[in-house]
C-alpha positions as CSV (number, residue, x, y, z in Angstrom):
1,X,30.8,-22.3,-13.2
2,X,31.0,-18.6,-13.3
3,X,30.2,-16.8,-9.4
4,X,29.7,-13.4,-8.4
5,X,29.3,-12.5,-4.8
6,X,25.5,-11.8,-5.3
7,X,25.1,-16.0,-7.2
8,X,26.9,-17.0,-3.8
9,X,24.6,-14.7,-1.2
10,X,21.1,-15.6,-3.6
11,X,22.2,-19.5,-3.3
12,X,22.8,-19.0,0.6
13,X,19.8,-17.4,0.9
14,X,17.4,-19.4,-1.4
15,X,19.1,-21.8,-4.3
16,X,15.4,-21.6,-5.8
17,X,15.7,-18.0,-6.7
18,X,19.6,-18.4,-7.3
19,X,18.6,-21.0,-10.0
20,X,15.9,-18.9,-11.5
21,X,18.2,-16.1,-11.7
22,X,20.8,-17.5,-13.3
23,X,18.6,-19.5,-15.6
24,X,17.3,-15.9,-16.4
25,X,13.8,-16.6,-15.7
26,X,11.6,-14.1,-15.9
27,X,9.6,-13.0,-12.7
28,X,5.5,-12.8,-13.1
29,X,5.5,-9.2,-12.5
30,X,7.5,-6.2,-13.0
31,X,9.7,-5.2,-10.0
32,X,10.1,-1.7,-9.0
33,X,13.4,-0.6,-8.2
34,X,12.3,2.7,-6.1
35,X,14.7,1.0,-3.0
36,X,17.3,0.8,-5.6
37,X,17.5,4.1,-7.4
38,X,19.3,6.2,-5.4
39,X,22.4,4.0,-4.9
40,X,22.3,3.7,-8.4
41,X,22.5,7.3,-9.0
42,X,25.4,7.9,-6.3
43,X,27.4,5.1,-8.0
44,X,27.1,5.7,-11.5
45,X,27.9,9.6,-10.4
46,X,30.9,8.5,-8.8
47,X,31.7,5.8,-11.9
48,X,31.8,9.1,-14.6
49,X,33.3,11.3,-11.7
50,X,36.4,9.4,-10.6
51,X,37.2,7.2,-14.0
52,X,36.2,10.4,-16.2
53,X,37.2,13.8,-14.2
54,X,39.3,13.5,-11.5
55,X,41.8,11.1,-12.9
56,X,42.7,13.8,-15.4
57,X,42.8,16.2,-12.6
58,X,39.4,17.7,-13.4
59,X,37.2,18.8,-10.1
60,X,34.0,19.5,-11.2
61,X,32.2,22.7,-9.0
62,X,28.8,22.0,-7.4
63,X,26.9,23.6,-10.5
64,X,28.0,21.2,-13.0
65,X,27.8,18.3,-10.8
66,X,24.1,19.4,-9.9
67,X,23.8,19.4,-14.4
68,X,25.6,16.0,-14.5
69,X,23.5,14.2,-11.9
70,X,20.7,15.7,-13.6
71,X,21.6,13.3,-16.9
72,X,22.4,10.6,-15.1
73,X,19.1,10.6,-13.0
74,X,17.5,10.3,-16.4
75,X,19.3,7.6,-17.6
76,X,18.5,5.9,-14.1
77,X,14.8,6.4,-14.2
78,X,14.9,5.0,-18.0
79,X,16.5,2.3,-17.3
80,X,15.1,1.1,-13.9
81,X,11.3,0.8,-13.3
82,X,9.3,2.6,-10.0
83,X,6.0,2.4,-9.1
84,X,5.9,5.5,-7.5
85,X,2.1,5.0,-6.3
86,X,3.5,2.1,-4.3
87,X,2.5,2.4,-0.2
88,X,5.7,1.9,0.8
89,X,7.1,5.0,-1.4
90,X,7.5,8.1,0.9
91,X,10.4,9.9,-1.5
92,X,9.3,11.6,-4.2
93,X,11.3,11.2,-7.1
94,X,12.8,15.1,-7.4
95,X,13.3,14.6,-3.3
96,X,15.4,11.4,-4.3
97,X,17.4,13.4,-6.4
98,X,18.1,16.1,-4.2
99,X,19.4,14.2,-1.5
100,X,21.6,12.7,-3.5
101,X,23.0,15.7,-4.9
102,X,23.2,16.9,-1.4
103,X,24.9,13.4,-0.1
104,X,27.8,13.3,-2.9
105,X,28.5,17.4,-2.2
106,X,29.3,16.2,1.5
107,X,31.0,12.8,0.7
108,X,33.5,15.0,-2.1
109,X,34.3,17.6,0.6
110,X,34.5,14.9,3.7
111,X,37.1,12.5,1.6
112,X,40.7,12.7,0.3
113,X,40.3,9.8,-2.0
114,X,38.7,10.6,-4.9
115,X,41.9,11.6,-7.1
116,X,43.6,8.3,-6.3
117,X,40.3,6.2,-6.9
118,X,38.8,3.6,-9.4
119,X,35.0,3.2,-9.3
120,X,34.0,0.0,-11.2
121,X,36.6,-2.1,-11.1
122,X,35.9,-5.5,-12.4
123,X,37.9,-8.9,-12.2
124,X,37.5,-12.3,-13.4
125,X,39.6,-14.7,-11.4
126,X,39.7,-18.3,-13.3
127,X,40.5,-21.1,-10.6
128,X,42.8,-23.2,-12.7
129,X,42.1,-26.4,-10.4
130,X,38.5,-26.4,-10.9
131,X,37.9,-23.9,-14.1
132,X,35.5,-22.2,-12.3
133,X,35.6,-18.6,-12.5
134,X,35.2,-15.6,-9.8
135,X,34.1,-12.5,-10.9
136,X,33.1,-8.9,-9.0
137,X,32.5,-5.5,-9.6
138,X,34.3,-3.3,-7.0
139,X,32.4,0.0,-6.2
140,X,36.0,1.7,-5.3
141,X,39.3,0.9,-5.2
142,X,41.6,3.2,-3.6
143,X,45.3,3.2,-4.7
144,X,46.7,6.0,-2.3
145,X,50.1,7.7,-2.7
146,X,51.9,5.8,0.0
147,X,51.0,3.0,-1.6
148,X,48.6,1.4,0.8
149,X,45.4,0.1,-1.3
150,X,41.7,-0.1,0.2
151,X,38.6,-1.8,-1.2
152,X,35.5,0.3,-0.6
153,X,32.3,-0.6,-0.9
154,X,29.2,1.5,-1.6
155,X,25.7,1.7,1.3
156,X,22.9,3.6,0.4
157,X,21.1,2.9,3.4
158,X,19.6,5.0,5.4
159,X,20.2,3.2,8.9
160,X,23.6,2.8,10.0
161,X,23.1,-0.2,12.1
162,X,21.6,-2.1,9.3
163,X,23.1,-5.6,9.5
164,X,26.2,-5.7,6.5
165,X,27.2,-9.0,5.1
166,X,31.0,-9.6,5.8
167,X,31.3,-12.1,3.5
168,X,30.8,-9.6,0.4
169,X,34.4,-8.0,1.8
170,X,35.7,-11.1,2.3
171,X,34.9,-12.3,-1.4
172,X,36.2,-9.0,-2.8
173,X,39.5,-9.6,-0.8
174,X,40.1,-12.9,-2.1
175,X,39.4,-11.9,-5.2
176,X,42.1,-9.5,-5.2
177,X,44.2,-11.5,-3.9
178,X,44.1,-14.0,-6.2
179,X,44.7,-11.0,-8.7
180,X,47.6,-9.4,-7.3
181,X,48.8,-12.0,-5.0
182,X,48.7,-9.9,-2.0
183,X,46.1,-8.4,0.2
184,X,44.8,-5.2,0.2
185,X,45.4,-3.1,3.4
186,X,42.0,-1.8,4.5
187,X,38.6,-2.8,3.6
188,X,35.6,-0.9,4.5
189,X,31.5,0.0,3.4
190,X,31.3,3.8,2.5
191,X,27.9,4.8,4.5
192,X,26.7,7.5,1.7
193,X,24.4,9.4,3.8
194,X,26.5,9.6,7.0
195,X,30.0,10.2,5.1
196,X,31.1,7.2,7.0
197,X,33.7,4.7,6.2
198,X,33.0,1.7,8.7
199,X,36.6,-0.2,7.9
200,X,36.8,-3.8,8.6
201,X,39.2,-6.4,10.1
202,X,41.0,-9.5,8.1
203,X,44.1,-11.2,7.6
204,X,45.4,-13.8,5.5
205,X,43.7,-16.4,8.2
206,X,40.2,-14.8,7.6
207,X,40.6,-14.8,3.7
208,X,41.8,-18.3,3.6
209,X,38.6,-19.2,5.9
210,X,36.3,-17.5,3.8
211,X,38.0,-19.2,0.8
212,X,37.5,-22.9,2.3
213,X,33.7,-22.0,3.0
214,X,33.3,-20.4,-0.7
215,X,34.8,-23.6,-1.9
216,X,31.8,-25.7,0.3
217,X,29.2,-23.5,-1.4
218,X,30.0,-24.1,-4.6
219,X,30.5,-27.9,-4.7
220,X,26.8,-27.6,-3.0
221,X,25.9,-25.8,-6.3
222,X,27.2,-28.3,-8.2
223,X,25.8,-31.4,-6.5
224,X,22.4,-29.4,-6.3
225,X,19.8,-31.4,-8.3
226,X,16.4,-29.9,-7.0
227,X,17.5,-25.7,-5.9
228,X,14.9,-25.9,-3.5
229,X,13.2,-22.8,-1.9
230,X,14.0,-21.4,1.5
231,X,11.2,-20.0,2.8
232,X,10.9,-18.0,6.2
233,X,9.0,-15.0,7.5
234,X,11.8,-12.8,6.3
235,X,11.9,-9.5,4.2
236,X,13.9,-12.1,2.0
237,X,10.5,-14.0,0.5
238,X,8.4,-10.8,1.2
239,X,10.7,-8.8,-1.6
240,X,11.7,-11.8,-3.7
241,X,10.5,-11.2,-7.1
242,X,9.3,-14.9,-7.7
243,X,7.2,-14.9,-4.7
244,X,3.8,-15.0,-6.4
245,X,4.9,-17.9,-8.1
246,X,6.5,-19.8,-5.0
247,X,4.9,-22.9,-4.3
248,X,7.3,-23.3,-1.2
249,X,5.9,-19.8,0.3
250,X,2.4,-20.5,-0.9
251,X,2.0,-23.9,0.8
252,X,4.1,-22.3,3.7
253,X,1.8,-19.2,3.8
254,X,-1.5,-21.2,3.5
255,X,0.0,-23.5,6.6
256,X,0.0,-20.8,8.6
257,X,-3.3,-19.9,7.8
258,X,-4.7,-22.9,8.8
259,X,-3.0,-22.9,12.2
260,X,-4.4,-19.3,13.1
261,X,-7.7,-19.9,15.6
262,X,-10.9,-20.1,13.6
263,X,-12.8,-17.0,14.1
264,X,-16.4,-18.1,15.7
265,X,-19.3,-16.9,13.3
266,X,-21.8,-14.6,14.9
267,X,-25.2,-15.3,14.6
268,X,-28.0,-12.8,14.9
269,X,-31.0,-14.1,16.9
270,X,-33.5,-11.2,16.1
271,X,-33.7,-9.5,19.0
272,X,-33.2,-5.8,19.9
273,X,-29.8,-5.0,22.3
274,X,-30.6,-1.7,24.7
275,X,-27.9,1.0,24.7
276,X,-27.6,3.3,27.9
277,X,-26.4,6.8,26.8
278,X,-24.7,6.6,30.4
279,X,-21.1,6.8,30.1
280,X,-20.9,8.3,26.9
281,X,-21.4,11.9,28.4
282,X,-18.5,12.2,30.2
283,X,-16.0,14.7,31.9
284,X,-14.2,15.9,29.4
285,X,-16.7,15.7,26.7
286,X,-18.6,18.0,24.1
């Protein structure tokens, strides 16, 4: 078995859509990625920025980073579908652009760690006991010059008390330290808008915790014969993009239907009602 943090969190969440996902099952409609596209962009920016310019020394002025991220938004709006017309789309896709161009001017200024950082980074752990294997994509990993070594990982979001999953740190910890047989000394989530590095705390105790409950999970993915669906009145169903096709959340969504109070019909007799203009005239009014 091969597990990235995101097979772990999708199988938490719903081991219907982790199975479909991984069986590479197509969803019944196109999904738009216009929540997406802007973390994208910062990240794939900060890919080309610290693995191509400023490990060579190279600091790029805010004219041909604007040019850069021009390119790149290209490539990101090729590659990733909107539907723009959407009614939950209130960004424009120039406005989109802008405010990330404005958001990675402030994080380069706000930060000392972008000559001593990897953006990237990917490792494949392979558990010699059971042969499965581990495998994550690091948004940044910071390898200062005292030494000390931090695992950072990218938010887009635009609320800072948005609920973070530990467990994605905690995976990307043990991960490393399976790698390099030690711990890193800080992990945090880098808030991109706010220029905010929210650190978190962990120790060899926490890891090995995480560990045992990872090692639950996936013997639960194993044993797993039916990956049924989760289904809950939860932003999780509502932007799943199998949700058409759900029977779970069909059945579940027509159940609630039929417990909602039957509306009582109205039936029109034939006679005339008489409205009074009385009232309508008031203080106030034109």
């Amino acid at each position: 078995m091969k597990l990235s943090y995101s097979d772990y969190n999708t199988y938490k969440l719903c081991p219907s859509r982790y199975s479909m996902e991984i069986n590479k099952v197509e969803p019944p409609e196109k999904q738009s990625c216009y929540f997406a596209v802007y973390g994208i962009l910062v990240e794939m920016f900060f890919n080309v920025y610290t693995n191509g310019y400023t490990k060579r020394g190279v600091h790029l002025p805010e004219g041909q980073i604007h040019s850069l991220l021009r390119k790149l938004w290209t490539k990101v709006l090729d590659e990733n579908f909107v539907e723009w017309v959407d009614p939950w789309v209130r960004e424009s896709s120039e406005h989109i652009f802008m405010s990330a161009y404005e958001d990675i001017i402030k994080n380069i200024n706000t930060f000392d760690l972008w000559d001593h950082t990897q953006s990237e980074v990917s490792f494949e752990i392979l558990l010699k006991k059971s042969q499965d294997i581990l495998s994550c994509k690091l948004d940044f990993l910071v390898n200062r010059p005292d030494g000390t070594v931090e695992i950072l990982d990218g938010k887009g979001t635009y609320k800072m008390d948005k609920p973070v999953d530990l467990d994605q740190l905690y995976f990307y910890i043990l991960i490393y330290l399976l790698h390099f047989k030690k711990l890193p000394d800080k992990a945090g989530f880098l808030y991109y808008k706010f220029q905010t590095i929210r650190y978190i705390d962990f120790d060899m105790g926490t890891i090995m915790d995480f560990k045992n409950k990872l090692t639950l999970v996936k013997r639960t993915i194993k044993e797993d014969k039916k990956f049924e669906a989760k289904v809950g009145i939860s932003k999780q169903c509502k932007w799943c993009p199998y949700n058409m096709t759900c029977e779970a959340l069909i059945n579940k969504r027509k159940e609630r239907a039929d417990k909602k109070k039957p509306v009582t019909p109205f039936v029109f007799d034939g006679e005339i009602l008489s409205f009074s203009m009385k009232g309508i005239c008031d203080e106030g009014s034109d």
